[in-house]
Chimera marker file (.cmm) of the C-alpha trace (Angstrom):
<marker_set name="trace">
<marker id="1" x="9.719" y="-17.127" z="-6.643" r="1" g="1" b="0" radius="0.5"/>
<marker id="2" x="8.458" y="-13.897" z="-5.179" r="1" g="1" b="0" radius="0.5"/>
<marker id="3" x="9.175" y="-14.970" z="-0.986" r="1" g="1" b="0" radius="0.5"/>
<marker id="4" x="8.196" y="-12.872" z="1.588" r="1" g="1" b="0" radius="0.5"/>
<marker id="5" x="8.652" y="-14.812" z="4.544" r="1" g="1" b="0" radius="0.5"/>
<marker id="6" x="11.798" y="-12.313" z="5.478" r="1" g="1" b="0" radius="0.5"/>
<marker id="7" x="10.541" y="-9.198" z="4.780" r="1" g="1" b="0" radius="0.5"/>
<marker id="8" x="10.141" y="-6.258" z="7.198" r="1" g="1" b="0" radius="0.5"/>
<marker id="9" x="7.833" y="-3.396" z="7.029" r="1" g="1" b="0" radius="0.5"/>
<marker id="10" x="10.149" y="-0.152" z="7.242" r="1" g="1" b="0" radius="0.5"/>
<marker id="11" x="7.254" y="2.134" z="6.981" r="1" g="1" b="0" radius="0.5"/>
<marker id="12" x="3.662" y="2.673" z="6.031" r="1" g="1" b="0" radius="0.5"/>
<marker id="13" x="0.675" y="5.696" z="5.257" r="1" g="1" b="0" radius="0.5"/>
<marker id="14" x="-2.853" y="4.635" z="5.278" r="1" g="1" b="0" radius="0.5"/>
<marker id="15" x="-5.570" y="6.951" z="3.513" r="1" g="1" b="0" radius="0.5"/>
<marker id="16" x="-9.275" y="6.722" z="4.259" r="1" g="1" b="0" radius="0.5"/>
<marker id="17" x="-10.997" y="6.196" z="0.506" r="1" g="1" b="0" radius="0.5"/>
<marker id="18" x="-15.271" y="7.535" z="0.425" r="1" g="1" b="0" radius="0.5"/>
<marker id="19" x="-17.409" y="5.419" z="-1.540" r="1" g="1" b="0" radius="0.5"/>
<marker id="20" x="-17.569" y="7.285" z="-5.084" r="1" g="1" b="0" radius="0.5"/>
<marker id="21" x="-20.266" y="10.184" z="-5.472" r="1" g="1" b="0" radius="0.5"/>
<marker id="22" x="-20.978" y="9.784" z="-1.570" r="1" g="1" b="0" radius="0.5"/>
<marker id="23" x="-20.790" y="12.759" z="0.821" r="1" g="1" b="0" radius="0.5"/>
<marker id="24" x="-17.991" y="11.462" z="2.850" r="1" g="1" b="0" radius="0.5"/>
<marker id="25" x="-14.271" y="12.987" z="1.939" r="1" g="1" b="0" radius="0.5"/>
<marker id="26" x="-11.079" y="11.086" z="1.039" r="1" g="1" b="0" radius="0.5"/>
<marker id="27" x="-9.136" y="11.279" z="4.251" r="1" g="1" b="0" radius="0.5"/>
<marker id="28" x="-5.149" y="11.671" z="3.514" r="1" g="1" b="0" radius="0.5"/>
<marker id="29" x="-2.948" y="10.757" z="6.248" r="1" g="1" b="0" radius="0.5"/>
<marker id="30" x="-0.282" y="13.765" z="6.482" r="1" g="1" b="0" radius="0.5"/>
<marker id="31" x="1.992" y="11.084" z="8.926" r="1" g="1" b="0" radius="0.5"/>
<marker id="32" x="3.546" y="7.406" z="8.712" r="1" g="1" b="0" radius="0.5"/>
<marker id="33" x="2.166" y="4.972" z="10.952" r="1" g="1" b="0" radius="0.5"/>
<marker id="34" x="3.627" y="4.730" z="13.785" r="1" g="1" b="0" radius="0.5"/>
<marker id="35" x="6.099" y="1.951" z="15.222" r="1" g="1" b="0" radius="0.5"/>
<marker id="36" x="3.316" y="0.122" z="17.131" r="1" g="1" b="0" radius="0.5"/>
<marker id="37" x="1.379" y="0.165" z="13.920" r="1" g="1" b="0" radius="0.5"/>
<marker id="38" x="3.897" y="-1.030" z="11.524" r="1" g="1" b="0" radius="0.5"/>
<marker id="39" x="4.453" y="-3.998" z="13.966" r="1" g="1" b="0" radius="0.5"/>
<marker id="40" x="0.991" y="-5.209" z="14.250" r="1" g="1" b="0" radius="0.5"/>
<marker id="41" x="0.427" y="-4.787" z="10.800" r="1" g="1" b="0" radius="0.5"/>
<marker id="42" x="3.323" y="-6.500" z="9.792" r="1" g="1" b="0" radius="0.5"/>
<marker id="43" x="2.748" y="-9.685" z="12.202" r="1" g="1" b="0" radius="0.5"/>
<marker id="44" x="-1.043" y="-9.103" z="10.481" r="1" g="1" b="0" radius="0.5"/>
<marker id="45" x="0.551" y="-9.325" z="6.752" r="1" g="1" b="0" radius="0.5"/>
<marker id="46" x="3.254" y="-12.220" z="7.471" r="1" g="1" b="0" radius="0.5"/>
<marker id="47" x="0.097" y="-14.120" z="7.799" r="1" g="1" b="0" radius="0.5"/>
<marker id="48" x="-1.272" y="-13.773" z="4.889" r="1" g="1" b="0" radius="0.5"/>
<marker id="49" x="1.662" y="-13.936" z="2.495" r="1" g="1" b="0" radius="0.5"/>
<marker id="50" x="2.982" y="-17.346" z="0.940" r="1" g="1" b="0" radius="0.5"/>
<marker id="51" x="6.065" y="-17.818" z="-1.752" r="1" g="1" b="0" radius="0.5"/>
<marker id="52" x="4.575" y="-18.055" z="-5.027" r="1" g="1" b="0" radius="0.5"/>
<marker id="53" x="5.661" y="-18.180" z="-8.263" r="1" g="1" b="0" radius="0.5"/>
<marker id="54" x="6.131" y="-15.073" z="-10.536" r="1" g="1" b="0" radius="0.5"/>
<marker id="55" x="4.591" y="-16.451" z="-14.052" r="1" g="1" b="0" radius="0.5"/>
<marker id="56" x="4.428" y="-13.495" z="-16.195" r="1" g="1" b="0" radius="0.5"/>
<marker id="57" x="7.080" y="-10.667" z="-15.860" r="1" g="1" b="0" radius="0.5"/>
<marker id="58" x="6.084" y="-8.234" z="-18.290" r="1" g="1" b="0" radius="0.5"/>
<marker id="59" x="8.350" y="-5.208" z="-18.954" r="1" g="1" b="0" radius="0.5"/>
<marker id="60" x="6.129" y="-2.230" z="-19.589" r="1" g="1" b="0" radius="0.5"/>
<marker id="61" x="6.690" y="0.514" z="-22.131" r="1" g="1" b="0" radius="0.5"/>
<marker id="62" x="6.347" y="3.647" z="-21.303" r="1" g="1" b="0" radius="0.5"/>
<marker id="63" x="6.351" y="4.012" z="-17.490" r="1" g="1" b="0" radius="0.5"/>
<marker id="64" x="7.448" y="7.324" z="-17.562" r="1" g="1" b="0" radius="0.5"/>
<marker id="65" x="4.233" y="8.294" z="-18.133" r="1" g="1" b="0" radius="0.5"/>
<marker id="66" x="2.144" y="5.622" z="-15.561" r="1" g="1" b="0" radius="0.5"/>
<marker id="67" x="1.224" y="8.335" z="-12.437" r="1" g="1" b="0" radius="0.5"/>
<marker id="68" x="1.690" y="5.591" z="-9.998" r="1" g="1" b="0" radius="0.5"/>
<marker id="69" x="5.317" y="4.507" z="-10.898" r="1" g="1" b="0" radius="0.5"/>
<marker id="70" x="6.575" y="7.774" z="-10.934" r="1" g="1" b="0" radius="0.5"/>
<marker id="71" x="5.047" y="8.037" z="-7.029" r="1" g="1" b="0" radius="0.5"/>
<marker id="72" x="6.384" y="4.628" z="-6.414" r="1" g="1" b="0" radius="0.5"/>
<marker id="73" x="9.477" y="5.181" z="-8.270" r="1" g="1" b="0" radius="0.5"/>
<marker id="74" x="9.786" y="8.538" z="-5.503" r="1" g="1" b="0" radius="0.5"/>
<marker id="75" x="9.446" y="6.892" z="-2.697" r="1" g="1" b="0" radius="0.5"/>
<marker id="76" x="11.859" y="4.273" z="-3.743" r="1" g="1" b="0" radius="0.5"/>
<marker id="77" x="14.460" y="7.028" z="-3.980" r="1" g="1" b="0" radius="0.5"/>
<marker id="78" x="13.608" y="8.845" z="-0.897" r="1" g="1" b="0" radius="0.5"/>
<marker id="79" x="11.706" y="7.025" z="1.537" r="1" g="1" b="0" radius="0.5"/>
<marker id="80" x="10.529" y="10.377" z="3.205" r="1" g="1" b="0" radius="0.5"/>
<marker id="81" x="8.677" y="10.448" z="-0.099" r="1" g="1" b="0" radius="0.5"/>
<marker id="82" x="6.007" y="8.123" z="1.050" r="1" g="1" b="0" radius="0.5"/>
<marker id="83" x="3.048" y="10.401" z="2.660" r="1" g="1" b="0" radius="0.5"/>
<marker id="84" x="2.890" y="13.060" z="-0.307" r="1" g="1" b="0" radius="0.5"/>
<marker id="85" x="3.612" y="10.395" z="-2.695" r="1" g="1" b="0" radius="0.5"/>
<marker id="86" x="1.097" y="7.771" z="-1.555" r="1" g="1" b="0" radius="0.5"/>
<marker id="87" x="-1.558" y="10.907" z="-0.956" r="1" g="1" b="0" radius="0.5"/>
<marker id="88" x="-1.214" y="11.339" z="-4.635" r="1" g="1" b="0" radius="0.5"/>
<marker id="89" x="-1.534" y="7.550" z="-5.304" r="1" g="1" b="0" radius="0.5"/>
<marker id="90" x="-4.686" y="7.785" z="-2.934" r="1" g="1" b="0" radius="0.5"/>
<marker id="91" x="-6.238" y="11.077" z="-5.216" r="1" g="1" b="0" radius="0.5"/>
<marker id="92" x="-5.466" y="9.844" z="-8.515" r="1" g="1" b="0" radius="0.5"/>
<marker id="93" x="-7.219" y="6.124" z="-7.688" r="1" g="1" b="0" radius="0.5"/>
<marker id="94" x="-10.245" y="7.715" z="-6.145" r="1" g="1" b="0" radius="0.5"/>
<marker id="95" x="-10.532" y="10.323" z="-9.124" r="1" g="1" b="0" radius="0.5"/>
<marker id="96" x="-10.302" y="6.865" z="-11.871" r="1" g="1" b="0" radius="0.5"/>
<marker id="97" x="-12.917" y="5.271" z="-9.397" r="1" g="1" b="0" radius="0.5"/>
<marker id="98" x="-16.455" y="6.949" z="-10.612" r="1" g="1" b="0" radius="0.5"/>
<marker id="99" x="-18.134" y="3.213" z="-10.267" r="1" g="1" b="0" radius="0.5"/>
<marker id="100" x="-21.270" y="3.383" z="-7.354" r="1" g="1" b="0" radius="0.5"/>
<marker id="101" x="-20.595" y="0.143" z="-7.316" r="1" g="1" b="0" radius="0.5"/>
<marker id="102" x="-17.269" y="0.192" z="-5.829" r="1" g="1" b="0" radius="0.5"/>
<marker id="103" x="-17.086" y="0.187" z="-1.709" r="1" g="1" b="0" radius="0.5"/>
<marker id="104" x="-14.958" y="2.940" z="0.589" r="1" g="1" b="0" radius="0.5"/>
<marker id="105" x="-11.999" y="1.488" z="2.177" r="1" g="1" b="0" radius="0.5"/>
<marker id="106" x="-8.742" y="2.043" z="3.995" r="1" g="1" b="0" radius="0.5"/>
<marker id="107" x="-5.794" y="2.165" z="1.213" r="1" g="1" b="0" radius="0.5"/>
<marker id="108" x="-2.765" y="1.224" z="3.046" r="1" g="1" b="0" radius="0.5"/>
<marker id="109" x="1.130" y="1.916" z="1.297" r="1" g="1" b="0" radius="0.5"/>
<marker id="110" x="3.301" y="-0.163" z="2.840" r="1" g="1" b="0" radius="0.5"/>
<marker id="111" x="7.723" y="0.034" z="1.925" r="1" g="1" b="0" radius="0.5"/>
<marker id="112" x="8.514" y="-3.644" z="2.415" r="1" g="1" b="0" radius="0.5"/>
<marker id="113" x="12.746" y="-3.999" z="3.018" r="1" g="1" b="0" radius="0.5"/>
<marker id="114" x="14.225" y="-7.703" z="2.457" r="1" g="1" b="0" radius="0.5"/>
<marker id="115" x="11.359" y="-9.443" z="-0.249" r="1" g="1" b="0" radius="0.5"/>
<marker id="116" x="12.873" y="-12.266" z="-1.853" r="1" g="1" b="0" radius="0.5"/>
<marker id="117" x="12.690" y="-12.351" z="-5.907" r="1" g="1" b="0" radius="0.5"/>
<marker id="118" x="14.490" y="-15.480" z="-6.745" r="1" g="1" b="0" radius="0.5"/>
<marker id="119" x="18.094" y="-15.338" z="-5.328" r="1" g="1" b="0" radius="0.5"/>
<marker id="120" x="17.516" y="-11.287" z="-5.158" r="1" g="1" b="0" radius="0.5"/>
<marker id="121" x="16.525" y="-9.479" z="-1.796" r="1" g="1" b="0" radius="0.5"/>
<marker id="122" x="15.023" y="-6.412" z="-2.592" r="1" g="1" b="0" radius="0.5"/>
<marker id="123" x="13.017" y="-3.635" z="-1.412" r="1" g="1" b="0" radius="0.5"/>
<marker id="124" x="9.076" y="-3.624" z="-2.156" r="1" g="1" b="0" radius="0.5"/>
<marker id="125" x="6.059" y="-1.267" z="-1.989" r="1" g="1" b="0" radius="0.5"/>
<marker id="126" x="2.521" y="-2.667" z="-1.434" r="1" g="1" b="0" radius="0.5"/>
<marker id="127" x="-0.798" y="-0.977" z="-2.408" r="1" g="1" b="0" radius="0.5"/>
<marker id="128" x="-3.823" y="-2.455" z="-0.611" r="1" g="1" b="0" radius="0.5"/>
<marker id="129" x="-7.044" y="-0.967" z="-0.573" r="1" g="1" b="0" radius="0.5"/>
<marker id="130" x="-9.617" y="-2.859" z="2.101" r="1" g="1" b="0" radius="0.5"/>
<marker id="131" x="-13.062" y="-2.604" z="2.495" r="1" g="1" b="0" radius="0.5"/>
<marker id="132" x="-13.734" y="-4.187" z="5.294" r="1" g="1" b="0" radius="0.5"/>
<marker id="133" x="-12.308" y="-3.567" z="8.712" r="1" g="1" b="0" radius="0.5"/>
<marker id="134" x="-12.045" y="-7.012" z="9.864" r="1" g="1" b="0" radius="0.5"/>
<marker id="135" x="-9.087" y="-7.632" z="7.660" r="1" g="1" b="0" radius="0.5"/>
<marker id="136" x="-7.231" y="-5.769" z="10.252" r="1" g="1" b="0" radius="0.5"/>
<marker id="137" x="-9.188" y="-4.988" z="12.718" r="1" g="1" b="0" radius="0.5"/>
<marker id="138" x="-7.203" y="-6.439" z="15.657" r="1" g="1" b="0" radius="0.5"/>
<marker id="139" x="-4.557" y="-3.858" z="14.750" r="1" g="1" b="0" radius="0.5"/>
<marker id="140" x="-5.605" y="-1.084" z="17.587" r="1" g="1" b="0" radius="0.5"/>
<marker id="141" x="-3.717" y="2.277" z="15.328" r="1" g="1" b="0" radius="0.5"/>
<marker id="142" x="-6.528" y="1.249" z="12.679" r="1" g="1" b="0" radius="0.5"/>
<marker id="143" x="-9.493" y="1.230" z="14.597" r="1" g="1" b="0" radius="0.5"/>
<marker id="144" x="-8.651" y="5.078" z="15.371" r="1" g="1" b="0" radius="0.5"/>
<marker id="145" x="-9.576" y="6.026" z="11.962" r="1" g="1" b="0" radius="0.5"/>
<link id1="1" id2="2" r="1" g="1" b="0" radius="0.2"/>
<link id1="2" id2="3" r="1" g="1" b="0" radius="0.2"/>
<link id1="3" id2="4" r="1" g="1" b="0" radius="0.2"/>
<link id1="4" id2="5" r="1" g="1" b="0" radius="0.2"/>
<link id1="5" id2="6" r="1" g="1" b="0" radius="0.2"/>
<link id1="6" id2="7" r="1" g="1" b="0" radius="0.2"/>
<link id1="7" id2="8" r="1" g="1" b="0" radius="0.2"/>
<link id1="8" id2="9" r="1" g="1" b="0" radius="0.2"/>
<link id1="9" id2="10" r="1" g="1" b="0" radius="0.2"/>
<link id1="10" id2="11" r="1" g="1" b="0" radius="0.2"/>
<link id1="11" id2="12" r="1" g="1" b="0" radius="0.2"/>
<link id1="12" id2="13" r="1" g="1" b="0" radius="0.2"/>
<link id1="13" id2="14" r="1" g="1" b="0" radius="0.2"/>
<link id1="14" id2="15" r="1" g="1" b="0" radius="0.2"/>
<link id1="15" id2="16" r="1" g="1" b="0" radius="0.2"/>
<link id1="16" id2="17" r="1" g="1" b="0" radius="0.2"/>
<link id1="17" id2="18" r="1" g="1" b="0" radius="0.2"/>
<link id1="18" id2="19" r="1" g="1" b="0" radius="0.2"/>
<link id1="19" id2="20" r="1" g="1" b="0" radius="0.2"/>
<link id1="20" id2="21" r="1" g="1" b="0" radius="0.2"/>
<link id1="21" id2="22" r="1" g="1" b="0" radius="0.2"/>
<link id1="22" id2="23" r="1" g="1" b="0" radius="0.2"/>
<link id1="23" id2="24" r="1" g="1" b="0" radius="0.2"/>
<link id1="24" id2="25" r="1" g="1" b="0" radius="0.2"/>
<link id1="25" id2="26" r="1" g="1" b="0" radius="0.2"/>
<link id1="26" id2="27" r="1" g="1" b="0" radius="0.2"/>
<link id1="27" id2="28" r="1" g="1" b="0" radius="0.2"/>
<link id1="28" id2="29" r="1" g="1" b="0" radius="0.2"/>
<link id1="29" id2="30" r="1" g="1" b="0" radius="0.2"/>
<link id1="30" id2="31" r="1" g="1" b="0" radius="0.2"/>
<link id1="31" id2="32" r="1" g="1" b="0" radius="0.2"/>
<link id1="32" id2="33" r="1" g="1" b="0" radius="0.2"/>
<link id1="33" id2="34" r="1" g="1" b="0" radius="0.2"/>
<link id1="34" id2="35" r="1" g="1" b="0" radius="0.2"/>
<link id1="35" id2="36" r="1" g="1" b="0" radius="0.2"/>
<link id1="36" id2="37" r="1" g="1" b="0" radius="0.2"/>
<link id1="37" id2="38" r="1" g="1" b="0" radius="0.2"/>
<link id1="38" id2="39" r="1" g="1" b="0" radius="0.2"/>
<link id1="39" id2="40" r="1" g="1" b="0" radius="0.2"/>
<link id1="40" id2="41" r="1" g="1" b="0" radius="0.2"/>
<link id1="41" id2="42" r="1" g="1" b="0" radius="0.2"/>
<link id1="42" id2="43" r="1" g="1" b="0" radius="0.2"/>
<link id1="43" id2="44" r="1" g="1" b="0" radius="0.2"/>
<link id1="44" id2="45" r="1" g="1" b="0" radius="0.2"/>
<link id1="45" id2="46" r="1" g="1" b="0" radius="0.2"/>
<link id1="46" id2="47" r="1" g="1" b="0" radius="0.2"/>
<link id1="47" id2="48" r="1" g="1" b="0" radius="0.2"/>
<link id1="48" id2="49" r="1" g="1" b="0" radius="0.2"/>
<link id1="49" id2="50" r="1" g="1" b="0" radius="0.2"/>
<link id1="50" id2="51" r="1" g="1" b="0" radius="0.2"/>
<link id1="51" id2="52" r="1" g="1" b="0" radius="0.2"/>
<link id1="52" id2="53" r="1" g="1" b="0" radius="0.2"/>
<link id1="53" id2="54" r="1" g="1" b="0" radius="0.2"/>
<link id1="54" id2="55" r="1" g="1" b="0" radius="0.2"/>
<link id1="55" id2="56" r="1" g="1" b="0" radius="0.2"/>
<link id1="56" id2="57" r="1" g="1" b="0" radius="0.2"/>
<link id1="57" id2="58" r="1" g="1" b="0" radius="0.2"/>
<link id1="58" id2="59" r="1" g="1" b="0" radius="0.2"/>
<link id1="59" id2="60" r="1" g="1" b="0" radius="0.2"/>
<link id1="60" id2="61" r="1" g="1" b="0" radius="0.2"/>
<link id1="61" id2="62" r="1" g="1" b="0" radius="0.2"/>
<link id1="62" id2="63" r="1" g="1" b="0" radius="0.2"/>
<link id1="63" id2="64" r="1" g="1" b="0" radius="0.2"/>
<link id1="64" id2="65" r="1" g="1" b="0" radius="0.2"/>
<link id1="65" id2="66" r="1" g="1" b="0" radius="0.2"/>
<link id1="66" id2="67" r="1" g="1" b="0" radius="0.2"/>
<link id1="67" id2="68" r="1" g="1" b="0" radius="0.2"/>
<link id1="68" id2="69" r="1" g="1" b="0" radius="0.2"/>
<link id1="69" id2="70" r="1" g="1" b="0" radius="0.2"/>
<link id1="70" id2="71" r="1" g="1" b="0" radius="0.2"/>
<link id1="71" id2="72" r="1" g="1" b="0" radius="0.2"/>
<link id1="72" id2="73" r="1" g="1" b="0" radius="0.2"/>
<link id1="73" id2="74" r="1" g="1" b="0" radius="0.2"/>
<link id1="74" id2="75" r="1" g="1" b="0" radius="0.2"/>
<link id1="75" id2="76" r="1" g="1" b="0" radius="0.2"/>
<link id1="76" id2="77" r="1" g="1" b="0" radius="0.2"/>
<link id1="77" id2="78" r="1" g="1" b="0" radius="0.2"/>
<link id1="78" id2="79" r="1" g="1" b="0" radius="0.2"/>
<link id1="79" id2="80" r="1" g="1" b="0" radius="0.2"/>
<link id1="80" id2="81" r="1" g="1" b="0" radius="0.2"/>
<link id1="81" id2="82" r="1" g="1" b="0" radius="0.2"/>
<link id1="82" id2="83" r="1" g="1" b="0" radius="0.2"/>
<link id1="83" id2="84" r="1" g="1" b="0" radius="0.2"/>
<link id1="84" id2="85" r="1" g="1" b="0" radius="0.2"/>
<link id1="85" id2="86" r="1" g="1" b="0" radius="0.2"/>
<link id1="86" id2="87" r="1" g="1" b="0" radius="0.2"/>
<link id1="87" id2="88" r="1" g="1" b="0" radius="0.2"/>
<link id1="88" id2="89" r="1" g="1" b="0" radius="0.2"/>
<link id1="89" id2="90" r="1" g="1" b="0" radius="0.2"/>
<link id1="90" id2="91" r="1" g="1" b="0" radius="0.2"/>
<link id1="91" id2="92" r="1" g="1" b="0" radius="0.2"/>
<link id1="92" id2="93" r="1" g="1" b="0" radius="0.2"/>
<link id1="93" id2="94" r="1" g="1" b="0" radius="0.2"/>
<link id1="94" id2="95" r="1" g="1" b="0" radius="0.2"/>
<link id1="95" id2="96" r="1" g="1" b="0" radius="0.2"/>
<link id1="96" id2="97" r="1" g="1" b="0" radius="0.2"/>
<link id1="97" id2="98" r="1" g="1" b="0" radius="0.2"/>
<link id1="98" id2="99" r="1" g="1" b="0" radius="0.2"/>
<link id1="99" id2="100" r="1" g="1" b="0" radius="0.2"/>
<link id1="100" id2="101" r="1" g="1" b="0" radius="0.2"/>
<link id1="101" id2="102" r="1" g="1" b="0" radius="0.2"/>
<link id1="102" id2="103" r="1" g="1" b="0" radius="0.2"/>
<link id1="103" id2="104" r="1" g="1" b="0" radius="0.2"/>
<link id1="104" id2="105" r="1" g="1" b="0" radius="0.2"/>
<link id1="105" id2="106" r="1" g="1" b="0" radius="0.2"/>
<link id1="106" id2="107" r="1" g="1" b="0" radius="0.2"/>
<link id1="107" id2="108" r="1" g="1" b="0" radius="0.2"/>
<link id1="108" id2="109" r="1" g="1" b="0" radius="0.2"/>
<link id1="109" id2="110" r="1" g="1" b="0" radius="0.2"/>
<link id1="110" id2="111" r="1" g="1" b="0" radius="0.2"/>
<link id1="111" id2="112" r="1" g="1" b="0" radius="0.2"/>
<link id1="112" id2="113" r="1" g="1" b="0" radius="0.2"/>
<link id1="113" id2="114" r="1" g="1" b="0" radius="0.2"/>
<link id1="114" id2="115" r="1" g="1" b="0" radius="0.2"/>
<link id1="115" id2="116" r="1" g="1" b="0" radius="0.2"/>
<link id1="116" id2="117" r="1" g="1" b="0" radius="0.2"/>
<link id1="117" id2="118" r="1" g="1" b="0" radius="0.2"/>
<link id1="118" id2="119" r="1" g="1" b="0" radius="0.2"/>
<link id1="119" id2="120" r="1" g="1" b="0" radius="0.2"/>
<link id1="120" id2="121" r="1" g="1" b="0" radius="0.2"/>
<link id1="121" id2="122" r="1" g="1" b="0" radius="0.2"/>
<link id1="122" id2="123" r="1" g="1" b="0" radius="0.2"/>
<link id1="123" id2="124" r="1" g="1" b="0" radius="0.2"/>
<link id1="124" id2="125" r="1" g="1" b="0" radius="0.2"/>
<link id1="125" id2="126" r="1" g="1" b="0" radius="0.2"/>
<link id1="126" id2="127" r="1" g="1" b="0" radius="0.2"/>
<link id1="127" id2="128" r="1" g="1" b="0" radius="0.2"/>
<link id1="128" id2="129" r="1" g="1" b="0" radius="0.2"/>
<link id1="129" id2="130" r="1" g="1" b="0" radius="0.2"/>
<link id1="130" id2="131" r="1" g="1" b="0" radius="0.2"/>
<link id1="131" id2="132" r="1" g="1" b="0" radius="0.2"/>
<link id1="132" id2="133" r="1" g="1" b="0" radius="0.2"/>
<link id1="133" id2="134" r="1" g="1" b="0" radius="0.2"/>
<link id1="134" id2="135" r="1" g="1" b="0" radius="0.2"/>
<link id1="135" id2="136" r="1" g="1" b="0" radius="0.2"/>
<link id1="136" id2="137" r="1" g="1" b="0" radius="0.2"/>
<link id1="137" id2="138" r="1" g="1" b="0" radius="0.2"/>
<link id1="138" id2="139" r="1" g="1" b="0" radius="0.2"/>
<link id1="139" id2="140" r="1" g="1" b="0" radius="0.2"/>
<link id1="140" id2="141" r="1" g="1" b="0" radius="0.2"/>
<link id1="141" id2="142" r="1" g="1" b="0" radius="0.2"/>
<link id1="142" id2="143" r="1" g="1" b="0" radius="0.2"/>
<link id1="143" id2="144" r="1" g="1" b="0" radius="0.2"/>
<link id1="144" id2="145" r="1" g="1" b="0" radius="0.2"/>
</marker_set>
């Protein structure tokens, strides 16, 4: 069971994404959020995580060549890591994303400490992309962007 209910945020970067072939420019944060931030959005994500049940744990060939987990696998060893690494994250999505059909957003990188994976605590990093500023919108650092 994959349990969040414990977890803590220790730190987070959140990236402005443009809608693909718009005029607007991807927006990389060069700073973590700060400690007002990461406590709103961390009473903002405890509500909408529940336990659930990992079905499927694939183990993936290869990952030394998957861009993301070598970023991810960075900031897991240095935790300084996250603003260049989750920048990169941020440039490699928006250069895959070439789809008009696909909406700008905020893409948030979150280092979770204390995530429950069956009897295991363990550290975890979140990628979320929203679209729509209501899905965190009471969380004042946001609205500055």
């Amino acid at each position: 069971m994959l349990d969040f209910s414990a977890a803590r945020v220790l730190t987070a970067c959140l990236h402005r994404i443009p809608h693909p072939g718009g005029d607007a420019a991807l927006m990389l944060s060069e700073q973590l959020l700060d400690n007002s931030a990461i406590a709103g959005l961390e009473a903002h994500l405890a509500k909408l995580f529940k336990p659930f049940n990992v079905i499927d744990r694939q183990a993936f060939t290869e990952l030394e060549e998957n861009k993301v987990y070598n970023d991810i696998s960075r900031i897991f060893k240095d935790v300084q890591a996250l603003v260049p690494s989750s920048s990169e994250i941020a440039e490699y999505l928006y250069k895959l994303s070439d789809d008009p059909a696909i909406p700008s957003g905020d893409f948030l990188v979150v280092y979770f400490q204390d995530v429950q994976l069956d009897d295991e605590m363990l550290d975890a990093i979140g990628l979320y992309k929203w679209e729509k500023k209501h899905a965190y919108g009471s969380i004042k650092a946001f609205q500055e962007w």
